[in-house]
N, C-alpha and C positions, 0 to 999 in steps of 0.2 A: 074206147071212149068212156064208157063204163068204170073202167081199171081208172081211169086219171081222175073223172068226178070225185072215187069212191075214195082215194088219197086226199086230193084237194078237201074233201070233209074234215077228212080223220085230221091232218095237218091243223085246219079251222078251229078245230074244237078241241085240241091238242094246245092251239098256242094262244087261246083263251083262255083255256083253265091254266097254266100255266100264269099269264100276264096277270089274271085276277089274284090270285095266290100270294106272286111274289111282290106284288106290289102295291103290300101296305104301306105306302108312302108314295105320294104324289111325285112324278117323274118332271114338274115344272119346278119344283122348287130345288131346284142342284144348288144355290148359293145357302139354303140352313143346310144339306149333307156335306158341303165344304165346310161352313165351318163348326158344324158339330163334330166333323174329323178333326179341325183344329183343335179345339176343345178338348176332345180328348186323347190329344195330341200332350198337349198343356199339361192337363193333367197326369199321364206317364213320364214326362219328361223335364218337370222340374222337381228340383232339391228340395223337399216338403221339411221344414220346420216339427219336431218331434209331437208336436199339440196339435197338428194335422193330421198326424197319421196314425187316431186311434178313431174308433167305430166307424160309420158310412163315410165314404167321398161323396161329398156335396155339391154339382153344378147347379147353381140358382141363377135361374132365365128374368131377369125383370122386363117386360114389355116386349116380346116375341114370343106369342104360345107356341108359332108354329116350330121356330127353333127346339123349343124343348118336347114337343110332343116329336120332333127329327132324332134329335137325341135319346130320350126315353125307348124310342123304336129299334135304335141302330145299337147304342151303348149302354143301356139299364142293367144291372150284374154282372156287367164286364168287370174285372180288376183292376184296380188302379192300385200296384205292388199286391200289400194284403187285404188292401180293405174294397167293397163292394160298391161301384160307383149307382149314385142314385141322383134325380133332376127332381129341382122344387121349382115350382111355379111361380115367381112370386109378386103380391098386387103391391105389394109397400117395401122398404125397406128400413128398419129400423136399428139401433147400435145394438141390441137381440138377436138382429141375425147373422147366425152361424152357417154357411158353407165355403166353402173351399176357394173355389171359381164363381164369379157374379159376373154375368154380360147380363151390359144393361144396356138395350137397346136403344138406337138415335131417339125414338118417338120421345122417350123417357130424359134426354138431356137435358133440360129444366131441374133435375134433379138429382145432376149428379155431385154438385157441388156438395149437398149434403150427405149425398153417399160417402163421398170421400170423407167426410167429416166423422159420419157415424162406423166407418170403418176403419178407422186409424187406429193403429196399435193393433188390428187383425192380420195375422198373414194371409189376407185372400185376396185372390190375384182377382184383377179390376181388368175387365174387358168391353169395348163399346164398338159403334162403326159408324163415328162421324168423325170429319176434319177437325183438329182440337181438341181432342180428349185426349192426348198425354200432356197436353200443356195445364187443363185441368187435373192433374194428380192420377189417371188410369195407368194402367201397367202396359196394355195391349191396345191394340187398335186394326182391327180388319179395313182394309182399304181395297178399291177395285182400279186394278194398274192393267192398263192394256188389254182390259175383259179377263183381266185373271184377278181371283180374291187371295190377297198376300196380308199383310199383317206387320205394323212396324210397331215396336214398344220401347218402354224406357227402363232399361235395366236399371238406374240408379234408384228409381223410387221403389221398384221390385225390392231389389236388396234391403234398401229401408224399413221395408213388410217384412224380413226375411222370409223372403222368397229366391230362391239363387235360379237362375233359367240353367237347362242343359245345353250341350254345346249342340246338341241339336236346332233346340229353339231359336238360338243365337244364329247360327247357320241358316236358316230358314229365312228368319225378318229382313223385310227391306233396311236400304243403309239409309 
């Protein structure tokens, strides 16, 4: 009786220090570690324009900290080819900002119109997750099919960024 107490402890205290350890990052929020894998999915997997692919790779989060603080956790100095992927936080967007990938969260759709505006002529791939943002000029669009989070885009407006998707990405998006 003894022997089984003296495990069932050890086990306790085994798979607490363990759970607190491993798990800097909240185990309710699995729909930002989807699509912060997407994301950095994205970014390995499309055809980057030569003006992309010099100093840091830039994910900028507009209006979801929790996304990027997911991201920053899971993919911060990961590669992205050569260069060293890093997440901006960001409260505004302006025709100044430079990064790579820009989701820009539903909360923030009021203001995508001018996203799009201030980033024409940038090749950086335009991400959201509301109904109707590729009809407003986004690239990407996460969407939740059947309790799964899948992703449909519109490669002609990508191309127009020069951004070319991989046959991955193409593979992957809904039809």
């Amino acid at each position: 009786m003894l022997r089984i107490l003296s495990y069932t402890c050890l086990f306790m205290l085994l798979f607490c220090s363990i759970e607190s350890r491993a798990q800097s990052i909240a185990t309710d929020n699995t729909v930002a570690l989807i699509r912060a894998n997407y994301l950095y999915q994205f970014a390995s997997n499309i055809n980057w324009p030569a003006e992309q692919k010099k100093g840091k790779f830039i994910i900028g989060v507009y209006g979801n900290d929790e996304l990027a603080e997911v991201i920053r956790s899971k993919y911060a100095s990961k590669p992205v080819g050569s260069q060293i992927l890093d997440v901006a936080v960001l409260t505004e967007i302006t025709p100044a900002t430079n990064v790579q990938i820009l989701f820009i969260d539903k909360v923030k759709k009021s203001d995508i119109s001018k996203i799009v505006r201030d980033m024409k002529g940038k090749s950086t791939l335009l991400i959201s997750n509301y109904d109707g943002a590729l009809g407003q000029g986004l690239h990407i669009n996460f969407k939740n099919i059947d309790g799964s989070i899948r992703y449909e885009l519109n490669k002609d407006a990508m191309i127009a960024q020069q951004i070319t998707p991989g046959i991955k990405i193409m593979q992957w998006a809904t039809q």
